[in-house]
C-alpha positions in Angstrom: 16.2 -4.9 8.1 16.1 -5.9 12.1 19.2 -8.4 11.3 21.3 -5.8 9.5 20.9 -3.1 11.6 21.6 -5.3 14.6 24.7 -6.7 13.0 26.0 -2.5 12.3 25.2 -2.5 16.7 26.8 -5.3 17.1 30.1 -4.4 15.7 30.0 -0.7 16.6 29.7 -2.4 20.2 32.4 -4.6 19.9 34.6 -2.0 18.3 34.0 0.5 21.1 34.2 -2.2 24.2 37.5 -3.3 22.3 38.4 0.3 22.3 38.1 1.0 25.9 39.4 -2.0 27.1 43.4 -1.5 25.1 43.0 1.8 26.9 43.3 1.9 30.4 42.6 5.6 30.6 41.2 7.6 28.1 42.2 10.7 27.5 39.8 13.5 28.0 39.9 14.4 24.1 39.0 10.8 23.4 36.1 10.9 26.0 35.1 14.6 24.5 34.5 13.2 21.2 34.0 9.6 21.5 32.1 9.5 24.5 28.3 10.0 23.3 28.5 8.3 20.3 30.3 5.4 21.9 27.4 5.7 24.8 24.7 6.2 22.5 26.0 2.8 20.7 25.9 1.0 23.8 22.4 2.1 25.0 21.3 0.9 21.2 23.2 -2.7 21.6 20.8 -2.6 25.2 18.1 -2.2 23.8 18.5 -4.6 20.4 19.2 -7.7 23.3 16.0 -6.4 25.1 14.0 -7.0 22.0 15.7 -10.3 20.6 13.6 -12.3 23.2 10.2 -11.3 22.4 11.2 -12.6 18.7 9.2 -15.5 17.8 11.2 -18.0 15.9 11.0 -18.6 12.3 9.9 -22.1 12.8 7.2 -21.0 15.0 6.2 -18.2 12.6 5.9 -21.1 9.9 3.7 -22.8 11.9 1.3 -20.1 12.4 1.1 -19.0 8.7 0.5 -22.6 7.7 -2.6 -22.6 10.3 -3.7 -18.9 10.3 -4.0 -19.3 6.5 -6.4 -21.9 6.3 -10.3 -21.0 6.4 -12.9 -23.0 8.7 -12.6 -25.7 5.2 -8.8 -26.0 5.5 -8.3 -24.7 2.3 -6.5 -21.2 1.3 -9.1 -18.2 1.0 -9.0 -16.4 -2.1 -8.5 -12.6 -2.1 -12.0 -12.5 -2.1 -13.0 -14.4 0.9 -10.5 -12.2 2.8 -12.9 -10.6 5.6 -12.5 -6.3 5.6 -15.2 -3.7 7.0 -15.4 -2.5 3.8 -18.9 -3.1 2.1 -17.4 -4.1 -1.5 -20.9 -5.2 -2.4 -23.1 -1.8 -3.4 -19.9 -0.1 -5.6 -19.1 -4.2 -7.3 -22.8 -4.6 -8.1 -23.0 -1.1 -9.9 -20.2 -1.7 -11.7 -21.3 -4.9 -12.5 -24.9 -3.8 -13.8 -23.3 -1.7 -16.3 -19.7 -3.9 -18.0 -19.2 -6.8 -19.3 -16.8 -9.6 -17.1 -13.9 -8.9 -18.5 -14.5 -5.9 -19.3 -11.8 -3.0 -19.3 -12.2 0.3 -17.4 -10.7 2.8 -15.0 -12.4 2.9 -11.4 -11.6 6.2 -9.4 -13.0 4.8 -6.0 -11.1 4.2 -2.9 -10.1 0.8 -2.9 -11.0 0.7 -6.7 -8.6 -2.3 -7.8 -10.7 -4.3 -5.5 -14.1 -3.7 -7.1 -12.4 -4.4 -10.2 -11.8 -7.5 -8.9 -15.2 -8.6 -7.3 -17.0 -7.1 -10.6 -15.1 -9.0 -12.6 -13.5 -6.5 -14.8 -9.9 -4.9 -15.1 -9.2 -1.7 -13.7 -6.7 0.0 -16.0 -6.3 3.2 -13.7 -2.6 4.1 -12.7 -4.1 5.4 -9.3 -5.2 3.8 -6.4 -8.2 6.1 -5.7 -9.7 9.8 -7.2 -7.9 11.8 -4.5 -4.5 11.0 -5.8 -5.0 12.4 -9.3 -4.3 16.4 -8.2 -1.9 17.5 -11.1 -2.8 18.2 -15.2 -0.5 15.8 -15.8 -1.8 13.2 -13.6 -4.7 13.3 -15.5 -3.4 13.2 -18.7 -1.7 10.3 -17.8 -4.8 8.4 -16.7 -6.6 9.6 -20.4 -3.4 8.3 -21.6 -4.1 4.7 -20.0 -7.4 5.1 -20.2 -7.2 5.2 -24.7 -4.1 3.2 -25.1 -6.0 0.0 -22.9 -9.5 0.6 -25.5 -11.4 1.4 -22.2 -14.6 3.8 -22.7 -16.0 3.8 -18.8 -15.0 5.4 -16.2 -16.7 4.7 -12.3 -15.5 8.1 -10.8 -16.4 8.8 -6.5 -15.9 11.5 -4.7 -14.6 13.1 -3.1 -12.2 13.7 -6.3 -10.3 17.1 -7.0 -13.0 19.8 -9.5 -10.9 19.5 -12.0 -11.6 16.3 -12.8 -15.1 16.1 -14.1 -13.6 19.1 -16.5 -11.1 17.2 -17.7 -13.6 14.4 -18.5 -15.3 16.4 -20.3 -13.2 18.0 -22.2 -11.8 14.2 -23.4 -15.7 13.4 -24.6 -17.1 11.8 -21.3 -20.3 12.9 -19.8 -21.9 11.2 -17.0 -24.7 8.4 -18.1 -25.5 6.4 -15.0 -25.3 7.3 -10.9 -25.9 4.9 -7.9 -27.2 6.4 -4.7 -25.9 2.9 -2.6 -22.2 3.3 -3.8 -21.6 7.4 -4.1 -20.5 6.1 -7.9 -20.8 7.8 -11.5 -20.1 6.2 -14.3 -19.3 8.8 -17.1 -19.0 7.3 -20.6 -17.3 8.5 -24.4 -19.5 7.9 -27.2 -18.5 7.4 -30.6 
């Protein structure tokens, strides 16, 4: 966006230099309403040239990705190997203890497509975490997801709106297994 906004500058700048240069004097109606937004525009313009020199070039920023991206082996780490303070470890070995690789089910859990992905199964949630299901028909939606992808697990954390466990319920879920480690509960439907 840097390069379209700095082209608007640039011609607003030109047009109000050009504009005050074919008049030797403005008149004081021109200056009353002209005069801050043409000021404003130049102080803008000042500050875009300010910036343009601390802009690393696009060749150097090619350079950088090509060695920044490269692990102590030289080759491309995986989305896996991709260092975080997150422990992914405890809630991925839970989930893992109780599916089958490939598996599909819906993780409520912060960061929950990523212990999908180090479990080895697929999360079919619509939501990134528990905390952004807070309407009826947010939940209905994820039941929704939930039948239509054949999923019959759920790895739910909380902290989670109180609804939520109702709603589980109510669909045929109860919880069957909890981990201490990861905060996680996996509720199941039978039949």
């Amino acid at each position: 966006m840097f390069p379209t906004w700095g082209l608007c500058v640039a011609l607003l700048s030109y047009a109000v230099l050009r504009a005050t240069t074919l008049h030797a004097r403005p008149s004081r109606t021109t200056l009353q309403l002209w005069g801050l937004p043409s000021l404003a525009t130049l102080v803008v313009f000042g500050l875009m040239v300010s910036v343009v020199p601390k802009l690393p070039s696009p060749a150097a920023e090619l350079r950088r990705i090509g060695t920044d991206a490269r692990g102590a082996s030289g080759s491309t780490p995986t989305a896996l190997e991709v260092r975080t303070s997150f422990d992914w470890s405890r809630p991925a070995r839970f989930v893992s203890d109780h599916t089958q690789r490939g598996e599909r089910v819906a993780i409520l859990a912060n960061l929950g497509h990523g212990i999908a992905e180090r479990s080895g199964v697929i999360d079919v949630s619509p939501y990134a975490n528990q905390s952004a299901i807070v309407f009826v028909e947010q939940m209905t939606l994820l039941l929704e997801a939930i039948d239509d992808s054949g999923a019959r697990k759920i790895f739910l954390s909380p902290p989670y709106s109180p609804e939520v466990p109702t709603y589980l319920q109510l669909a045929g879920y109860s919880v069957t297994a909890k981990d201490a480690d990861s905060n996680l509960q996996l509720w199941q439907r039978s039949g």
